[in-house]
N, C-alpha and C positions, 0 to 999 in steps of 0.2 A: 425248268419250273419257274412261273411267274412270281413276281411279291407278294401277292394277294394269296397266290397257293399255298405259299413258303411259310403262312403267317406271319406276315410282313409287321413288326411292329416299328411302329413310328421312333425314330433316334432325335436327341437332341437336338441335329442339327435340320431336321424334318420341322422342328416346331418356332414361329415365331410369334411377334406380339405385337398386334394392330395399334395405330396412337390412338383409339380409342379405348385400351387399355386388355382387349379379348387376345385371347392364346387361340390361334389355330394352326393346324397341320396344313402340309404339303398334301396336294393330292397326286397320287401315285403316275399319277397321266401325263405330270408338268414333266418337264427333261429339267435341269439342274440351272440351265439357260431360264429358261421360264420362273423356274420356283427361285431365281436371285432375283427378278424382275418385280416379282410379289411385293407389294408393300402393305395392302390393305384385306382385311377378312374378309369384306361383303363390296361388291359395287356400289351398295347404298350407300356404305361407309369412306369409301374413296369419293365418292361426291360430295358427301359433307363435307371431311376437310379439304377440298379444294375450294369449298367456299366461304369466302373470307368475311361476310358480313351478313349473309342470308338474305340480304334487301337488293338482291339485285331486279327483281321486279316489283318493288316498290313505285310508286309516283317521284318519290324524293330521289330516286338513282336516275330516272328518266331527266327529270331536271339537273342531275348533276351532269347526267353523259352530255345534254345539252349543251349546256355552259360552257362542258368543253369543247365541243364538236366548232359552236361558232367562236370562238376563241382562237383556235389551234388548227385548225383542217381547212385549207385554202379551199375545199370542193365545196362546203357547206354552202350551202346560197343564203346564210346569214353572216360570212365569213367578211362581207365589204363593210357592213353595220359594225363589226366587233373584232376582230383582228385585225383588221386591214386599218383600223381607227386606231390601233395599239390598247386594245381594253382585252387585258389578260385574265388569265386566274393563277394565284399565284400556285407558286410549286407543291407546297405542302399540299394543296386540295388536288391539283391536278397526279398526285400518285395516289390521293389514299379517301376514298371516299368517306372513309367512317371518321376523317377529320375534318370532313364537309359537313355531315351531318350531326358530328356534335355540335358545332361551332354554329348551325344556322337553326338546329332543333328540330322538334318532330314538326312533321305536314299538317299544317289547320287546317286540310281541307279544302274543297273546289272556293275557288273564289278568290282564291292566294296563290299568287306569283312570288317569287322570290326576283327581292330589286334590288339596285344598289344606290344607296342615300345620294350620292358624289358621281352622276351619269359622267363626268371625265374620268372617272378611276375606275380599274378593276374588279372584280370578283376577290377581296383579300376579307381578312378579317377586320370587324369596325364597317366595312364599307357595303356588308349586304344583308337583309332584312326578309324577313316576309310580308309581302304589301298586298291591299285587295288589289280587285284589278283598277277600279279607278285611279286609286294614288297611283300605281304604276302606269298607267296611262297618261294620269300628269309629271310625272317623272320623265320625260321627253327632252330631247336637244333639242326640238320646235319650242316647248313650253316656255312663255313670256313670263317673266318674274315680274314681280313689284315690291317694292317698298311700302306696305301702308300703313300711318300709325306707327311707324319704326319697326312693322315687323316684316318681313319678307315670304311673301306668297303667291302663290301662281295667279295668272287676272283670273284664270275658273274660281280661285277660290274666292278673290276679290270680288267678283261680280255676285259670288253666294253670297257672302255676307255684305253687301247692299240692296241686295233682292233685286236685282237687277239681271235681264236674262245677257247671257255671254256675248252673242251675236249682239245686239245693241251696246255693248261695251266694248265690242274690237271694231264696230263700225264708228261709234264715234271718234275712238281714239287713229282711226284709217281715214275720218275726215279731219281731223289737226286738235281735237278738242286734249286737254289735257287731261291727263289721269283724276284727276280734282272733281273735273267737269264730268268725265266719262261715266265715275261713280255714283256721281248725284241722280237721286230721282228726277 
């Protein structure tokens, strides 16, 4: 006679408690192998708590796996730009992404990259931002700094503020002229 015929009822040790907090039974099919195996009530439910932060198809986890990938992964063909220069991430972000994403904030959206103030330092806390893409574009180890007026800023930004177009301010200063001169109308 089967369990089913037998009026099989369900014993204590037939019944367990999902960490989503639901009681369900064994089903009579599993062998004892199987039904120790059990940890979760639904497949839905086993996926949820497998996932630790629910962003993982976020833009912000794209940028995060990023970050790491040219950091850390000699294959990455941005790996000679960013590891191979020694520009890390430090430990705490490269295990736990939800301390990346507290620490840098939500996504403002197309148009923002995430930079780092200090282009010699890593990926740590203090040293990365959300930049549009211009400022990150002038965020560069090309980028020419200046002095001007005592305050230091890129010639892009320098030749903004004299109204003066970029290419006539890197060509004069390619012909000997000095920075002085370069910015004058």
């Amino acid at each position: 006679m089967s369990q089913r015929d037998s009026g099989y009822e369900r014993k204590e040790r037939d019944l367990k408690v999902c960490r989503c907090g639901e009681a369900f039974g064994r089903n009579p099919k599993h062998s004892s192998a199987q039904w120790a195996a059990v940890a979760f009530c639904s497949p839905a439910c086993a996926n949820k708590a497998r996932s630790t932060h629910g962003r993982r198809h976020t833009r912000l986890y794209r940028v995060w796996a990023g970050i790491k990938n040219r950091c850390l992964n000699s294959n990455d063909p941005l790996y000679a730009y960013y590891g191979a220069r020694g520009i890390t991430i430090c430990q705490e972000w490269q295990d736990d992404f939800a301390a990346f994403a507290a620490h840098i904030g939500a996504d403002p959206g197309k148009g923002y990259d995430v930079g780092r103030k200090d282009n010699k330092l890593g990926y740590q806390p203090g040293n990365v931002r959300w930049e549009t893409e211009a400022q990150n574009a002038r965020n560069k180890r090309s980028t020419r700094w200046v002095v001007v007026n005592g305050a230091r800023m890129s010639l892009v930004e320098a030749s903004e503020a004299a109204g003066i177009p970029y290419k006539r301010v890197h060509a004069r200063l390619a012909a000997g002229w000095t920075l002085n001169e370069a910015l004058a109308p």
